[in-house]
C-alpha distance (Angstrom), angle and dihedral (degrees) to the residues before:
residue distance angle dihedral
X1 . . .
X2 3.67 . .
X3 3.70 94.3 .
X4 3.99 89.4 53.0
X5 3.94 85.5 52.8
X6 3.89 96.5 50.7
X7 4.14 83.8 50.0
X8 4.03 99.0 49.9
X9 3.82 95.8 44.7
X10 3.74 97.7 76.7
X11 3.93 93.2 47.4
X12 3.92 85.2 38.9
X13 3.72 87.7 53.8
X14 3.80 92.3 45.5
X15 3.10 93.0 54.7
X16 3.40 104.0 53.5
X17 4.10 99.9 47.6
X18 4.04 80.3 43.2
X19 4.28 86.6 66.1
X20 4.17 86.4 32.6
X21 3.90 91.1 65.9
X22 4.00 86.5 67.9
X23 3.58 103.7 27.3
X24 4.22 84.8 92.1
X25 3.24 84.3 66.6
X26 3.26 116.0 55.3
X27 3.85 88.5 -104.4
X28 4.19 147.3 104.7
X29 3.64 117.1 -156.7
X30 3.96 108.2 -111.1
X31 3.80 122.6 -119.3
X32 4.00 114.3 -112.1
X33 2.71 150.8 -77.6
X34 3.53 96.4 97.5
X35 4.15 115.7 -140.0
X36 3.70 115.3 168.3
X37 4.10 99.6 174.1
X38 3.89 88.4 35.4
X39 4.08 83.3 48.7
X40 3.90 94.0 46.7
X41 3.74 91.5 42.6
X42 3.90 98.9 53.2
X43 3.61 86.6 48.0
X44 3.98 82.1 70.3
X45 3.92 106.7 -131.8
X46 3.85 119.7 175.0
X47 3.54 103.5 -125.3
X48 4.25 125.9 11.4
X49 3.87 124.5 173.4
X50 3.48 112.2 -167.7
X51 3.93 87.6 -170.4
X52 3.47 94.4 -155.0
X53 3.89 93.9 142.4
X54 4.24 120.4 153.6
X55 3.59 110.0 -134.6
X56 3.47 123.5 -72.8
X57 3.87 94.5 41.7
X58 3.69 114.1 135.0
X59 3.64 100.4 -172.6
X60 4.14 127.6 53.5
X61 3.56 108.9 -144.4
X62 4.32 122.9 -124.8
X63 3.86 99.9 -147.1
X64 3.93 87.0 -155.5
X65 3.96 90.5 57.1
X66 3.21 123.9 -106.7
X67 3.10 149.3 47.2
X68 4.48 96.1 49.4
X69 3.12 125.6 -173.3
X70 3.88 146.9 -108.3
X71 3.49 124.9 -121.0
X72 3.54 111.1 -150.4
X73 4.00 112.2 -174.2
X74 3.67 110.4 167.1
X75 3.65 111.1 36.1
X76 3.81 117.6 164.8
X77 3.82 118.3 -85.0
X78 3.99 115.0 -60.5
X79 3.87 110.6 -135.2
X80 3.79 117.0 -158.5
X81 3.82 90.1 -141.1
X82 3.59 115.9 -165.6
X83 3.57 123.5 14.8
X84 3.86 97.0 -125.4
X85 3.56 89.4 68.5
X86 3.92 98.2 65.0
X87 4.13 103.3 -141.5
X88 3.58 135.9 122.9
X89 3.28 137.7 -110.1
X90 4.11 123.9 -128.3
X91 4.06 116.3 -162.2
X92 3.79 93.8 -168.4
X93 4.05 105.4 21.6
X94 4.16 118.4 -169.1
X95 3.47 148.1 123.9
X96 3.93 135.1 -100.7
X97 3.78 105.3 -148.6
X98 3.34 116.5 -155.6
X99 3.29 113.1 33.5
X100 4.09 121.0 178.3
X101 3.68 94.3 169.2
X102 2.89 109.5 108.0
X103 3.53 110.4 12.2
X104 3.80 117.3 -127.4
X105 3.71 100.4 -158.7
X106 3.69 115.0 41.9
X107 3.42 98.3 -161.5
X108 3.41 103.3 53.0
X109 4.02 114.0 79.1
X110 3.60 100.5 -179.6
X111 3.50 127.0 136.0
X112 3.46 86.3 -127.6
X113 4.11 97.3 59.4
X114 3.88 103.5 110.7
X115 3.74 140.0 125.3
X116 3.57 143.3 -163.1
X117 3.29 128.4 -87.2
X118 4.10 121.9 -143.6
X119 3.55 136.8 -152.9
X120 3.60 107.2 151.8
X121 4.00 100.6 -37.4
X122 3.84 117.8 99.7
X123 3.62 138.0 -169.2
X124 3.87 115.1 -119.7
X125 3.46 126.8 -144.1
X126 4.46 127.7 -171.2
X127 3.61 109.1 -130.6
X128 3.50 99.8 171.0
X129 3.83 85.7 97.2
X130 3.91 126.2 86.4
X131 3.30 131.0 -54.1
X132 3.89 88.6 2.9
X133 3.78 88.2 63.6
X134 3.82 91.0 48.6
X135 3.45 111.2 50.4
X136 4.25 122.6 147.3
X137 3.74 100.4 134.6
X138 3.67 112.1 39.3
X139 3.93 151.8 116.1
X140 3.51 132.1 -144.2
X141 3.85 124.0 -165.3
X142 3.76 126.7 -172.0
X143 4.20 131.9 166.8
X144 3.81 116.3 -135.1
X145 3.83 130.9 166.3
X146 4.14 104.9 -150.5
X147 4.26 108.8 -132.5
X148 3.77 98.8 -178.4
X149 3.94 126.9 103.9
X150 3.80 100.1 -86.4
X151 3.71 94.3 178.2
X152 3.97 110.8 48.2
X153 4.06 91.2 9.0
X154 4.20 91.1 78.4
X155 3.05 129.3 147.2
X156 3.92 112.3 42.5
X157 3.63 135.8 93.6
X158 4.12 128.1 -118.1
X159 3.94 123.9 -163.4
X160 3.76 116.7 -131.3
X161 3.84 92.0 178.8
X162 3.94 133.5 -42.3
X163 3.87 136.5 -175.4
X164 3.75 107.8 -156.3
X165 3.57 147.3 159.2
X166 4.04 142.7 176.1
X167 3.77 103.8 -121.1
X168 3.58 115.4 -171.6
X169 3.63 115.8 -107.6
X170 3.98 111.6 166.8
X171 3.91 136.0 -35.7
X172 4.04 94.1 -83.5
X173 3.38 99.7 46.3
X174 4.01 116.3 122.4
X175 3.88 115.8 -110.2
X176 3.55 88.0 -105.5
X177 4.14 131.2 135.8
X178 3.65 106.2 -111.1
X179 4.02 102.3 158.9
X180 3.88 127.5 76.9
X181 4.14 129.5 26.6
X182 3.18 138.7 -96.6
X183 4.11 145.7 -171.9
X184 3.48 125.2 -126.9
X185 3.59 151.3 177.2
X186 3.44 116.0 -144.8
X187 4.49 158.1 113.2
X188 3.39 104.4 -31.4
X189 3.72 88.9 -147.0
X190 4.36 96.7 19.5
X191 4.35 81.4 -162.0
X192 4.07 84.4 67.6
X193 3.59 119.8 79.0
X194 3.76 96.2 -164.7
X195 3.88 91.0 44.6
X196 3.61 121.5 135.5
X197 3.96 131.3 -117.8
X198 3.51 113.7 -99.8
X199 3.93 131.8 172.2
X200 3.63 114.6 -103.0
X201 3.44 140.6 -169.5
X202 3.97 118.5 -151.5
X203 3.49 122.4 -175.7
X204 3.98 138.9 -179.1
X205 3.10 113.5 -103.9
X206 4.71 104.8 170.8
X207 3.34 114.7 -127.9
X208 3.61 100.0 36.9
X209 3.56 102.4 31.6
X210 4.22 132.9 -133.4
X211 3.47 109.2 -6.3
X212 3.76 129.7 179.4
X213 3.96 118.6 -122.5
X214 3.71 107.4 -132.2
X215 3.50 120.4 -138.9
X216 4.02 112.7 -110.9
X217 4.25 113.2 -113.0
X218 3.85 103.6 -64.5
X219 3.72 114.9 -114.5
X220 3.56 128.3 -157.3
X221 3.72 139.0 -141.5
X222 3.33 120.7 -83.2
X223 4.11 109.2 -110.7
X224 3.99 84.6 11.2
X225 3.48 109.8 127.5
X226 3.69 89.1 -172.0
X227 3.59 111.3 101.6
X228 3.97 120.2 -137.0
X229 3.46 107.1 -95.9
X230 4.03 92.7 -162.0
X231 3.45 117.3 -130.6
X232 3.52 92.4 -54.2
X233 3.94 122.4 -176.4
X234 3.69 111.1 -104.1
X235 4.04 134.3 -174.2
X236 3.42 100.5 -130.1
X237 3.96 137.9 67.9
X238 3.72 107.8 -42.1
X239 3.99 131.7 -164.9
X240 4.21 112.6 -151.9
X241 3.98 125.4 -174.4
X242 3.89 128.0 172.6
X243 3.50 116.0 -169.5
X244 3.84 115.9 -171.9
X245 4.18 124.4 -172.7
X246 3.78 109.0 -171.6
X247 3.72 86.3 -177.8
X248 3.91 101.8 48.2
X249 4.23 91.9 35.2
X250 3.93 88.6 -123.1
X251 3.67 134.3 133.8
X252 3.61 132.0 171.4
X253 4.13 135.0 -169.2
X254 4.04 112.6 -155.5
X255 3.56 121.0 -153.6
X256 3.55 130.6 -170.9
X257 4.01 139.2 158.2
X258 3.95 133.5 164.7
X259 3.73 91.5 -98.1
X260 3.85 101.0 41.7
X261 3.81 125.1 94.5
X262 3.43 109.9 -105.2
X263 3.83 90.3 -140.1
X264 3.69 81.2 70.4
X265 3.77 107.0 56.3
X266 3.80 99.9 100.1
X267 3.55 132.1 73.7
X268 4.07 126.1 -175.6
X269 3.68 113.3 -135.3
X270 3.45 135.3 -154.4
X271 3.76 104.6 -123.8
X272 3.98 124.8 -156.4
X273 4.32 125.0 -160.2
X274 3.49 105.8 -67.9
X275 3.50 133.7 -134.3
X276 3.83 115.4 -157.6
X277 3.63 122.3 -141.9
X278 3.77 125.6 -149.2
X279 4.24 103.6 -171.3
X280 3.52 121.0 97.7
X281 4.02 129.3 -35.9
X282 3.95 106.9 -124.0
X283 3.75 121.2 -153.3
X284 3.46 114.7 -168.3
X285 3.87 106.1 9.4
X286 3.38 142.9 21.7
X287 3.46 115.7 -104.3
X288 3.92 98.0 -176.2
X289 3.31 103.7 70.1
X290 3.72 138.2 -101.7
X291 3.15 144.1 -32.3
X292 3.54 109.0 -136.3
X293 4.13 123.5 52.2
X294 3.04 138.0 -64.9
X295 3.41 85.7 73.6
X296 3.82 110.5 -161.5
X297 4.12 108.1 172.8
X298 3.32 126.7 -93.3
X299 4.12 118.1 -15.0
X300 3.42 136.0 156.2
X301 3.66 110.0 -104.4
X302 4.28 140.3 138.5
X303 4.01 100.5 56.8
X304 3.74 107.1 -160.9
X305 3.67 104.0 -132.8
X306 4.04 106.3 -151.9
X307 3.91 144.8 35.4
X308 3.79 119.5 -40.8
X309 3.55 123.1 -173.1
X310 4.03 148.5 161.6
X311 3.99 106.1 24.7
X312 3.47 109.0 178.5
X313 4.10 117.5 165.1
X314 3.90 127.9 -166.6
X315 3.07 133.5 -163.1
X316 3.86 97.0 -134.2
X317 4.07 128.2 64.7
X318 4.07 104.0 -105.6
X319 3.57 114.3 -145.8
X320 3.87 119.7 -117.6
X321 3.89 95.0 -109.5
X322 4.09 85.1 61.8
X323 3.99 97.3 41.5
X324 4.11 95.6 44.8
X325 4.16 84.2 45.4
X326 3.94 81.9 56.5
X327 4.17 88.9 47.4
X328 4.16 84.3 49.9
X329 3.92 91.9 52.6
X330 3.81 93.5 41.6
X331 3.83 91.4 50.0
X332 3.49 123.5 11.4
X333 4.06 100.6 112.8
X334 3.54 74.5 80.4
């Protein structure tokens, strides 16, 4: 009996610093398999596009019904227009469907695990349909993997998806959009050339337009000697949540990578009144202009350079335990 003792410690001990790791969080790692669609779709959200479409697909599929999604692969040439409004310009926009390399979600090893790869083309998505149209407590989560020069390409902002609108306000107010959300990667401070890319979330908020929602001071872990990176822009596969509570006044952006601590995956934002939007969800670009003045209507502008993956939006604000149990299933083969 003693001998089966001195065996079973180790793997008892395992185990328990194994669960430890996420008890700071609020969290206990879940027992395999590992799911992530089955995971996001049990979690009930109103609309999820795995956008896993093989070229020549003309249609990107909602697996909660309807409304789908167009593909649109060859739009006309983007210009970045005026330099105050920090996009890019693509000559020969379009879309590589497809896309198995790299992988988005590590621990699924289907043939069937692929993405779509964006230069300039976008997927477009009516949301002037319920709930889409209707949306004051809700998250939306999406995977990307970032392929632009993050070192000596500063200074420009890149579109993962946005759902925005120009809602009337009063006779002087700019043409500018100033309804919906959006999520970003961008200048963490756009004054500083040599500023690094950050996720952002921007939302409308009327009178004075699309603003971004800063993250609150970072704080670290106690006995962590690591220091909070922020939710820094990284080129490799990315998790991103936004939760929004219109009735509680709290939003929240969720990072999380292979190599980042998992202690640091959450990041308290300072939300402003929100306008919501009910046009068309962008994936990809945004389509209603920028962000910056002079603001000229709606234009084409913020290519997302990269792989984008697995949007799924509810209309409900899911708790951390549930989103970070969608990070393990995306990622824990890692």
């Amino acid at each position: 009996m003693t001998d089966w003792y001195l065996l079973l410690t180790p793997i008892a001990v395992l185990a328990v610093l194994l669960l430890f790791r996420f008890v700071g969080c609020g969290f206990s790692l879940p027992l395999g398999p590992y799911n992530y669609i089955k995971t996001i779709e049990n979690d009930g959200p109103v609309a999820f596009f795995l956008l896993r479409e093989t070229p020549g697909a003309t249609v990107a599929k909602n697996e909660m019904g309807t409304p789908d999604g167009i593909i649109d692969p060859t739009p006309p040439p983007i210009d970045a227009g005026d330099p105050n409004w920090h996009s890019t310009g693509v000559a020969q926009p379009g879309l590589d469907l497809g896309v198995t390399d790299p992988l988005l979600i590590e621990t699924d090893n289907s043939a069937a695990n692929c993405a779509i790869r964006f230069r300039g083309g976008s997927v477009q998505v009516s949301a002037s349909v319920p709930p889409l149209n209707n949306l004051t407590e809700f998250t939306v989560e999406v995977l990307v993997h970032p392929e632009w020069d993050l070192i000596s390409g500063l200074g420009n902002y890149y579109c993962v998806l946005e759902s925005a609108d120009f809602v009337p306000v009063n006779a002087q107010a700019p043409q500018q959009k100033n309804a919906g959300f959006g999520i970003y990667a961008g200048p963490d401070n756009a004054g500083d050339p040599a500023s690094p890319y950050f996720w952002q979330v921007w939302l409308g908020v009327g009178e004075d337009g699309f603003e971004r929602f800063f993250p609150m001071p970072y704080v670290d872990v106690p006995g962590n000697p690591v220091s909070n990176p922020g939710p820094n822009v990284t080129a490799e596969p990315t998790y991103l949540a936004f939760t929004y509570s219109e009735s509680q006044g709290q939003a929240f952006l969720y990072v999380y990578t292979e190599n980042r601590d998992i202690d640091y995956t959450t990041y308290a934002l300072n939300p402003l009144p929100y306008q919501q939007a009910a046009n068309t969800l962008s994936i990809g670009i945004a389509p209603q202009g920028p962000l910056y003045p002079p603001f000229l209507g709606a234009t084409p502008l913020y290519p997302f350079e990269g792989l984008i993956g697995e949007v799924a939006i509810y209309d409900s604000v899911l708790d951390d335990s549930t989103l970070r149990n969608h990070v393990i299933n995306a990622f824990h083969n890692k």
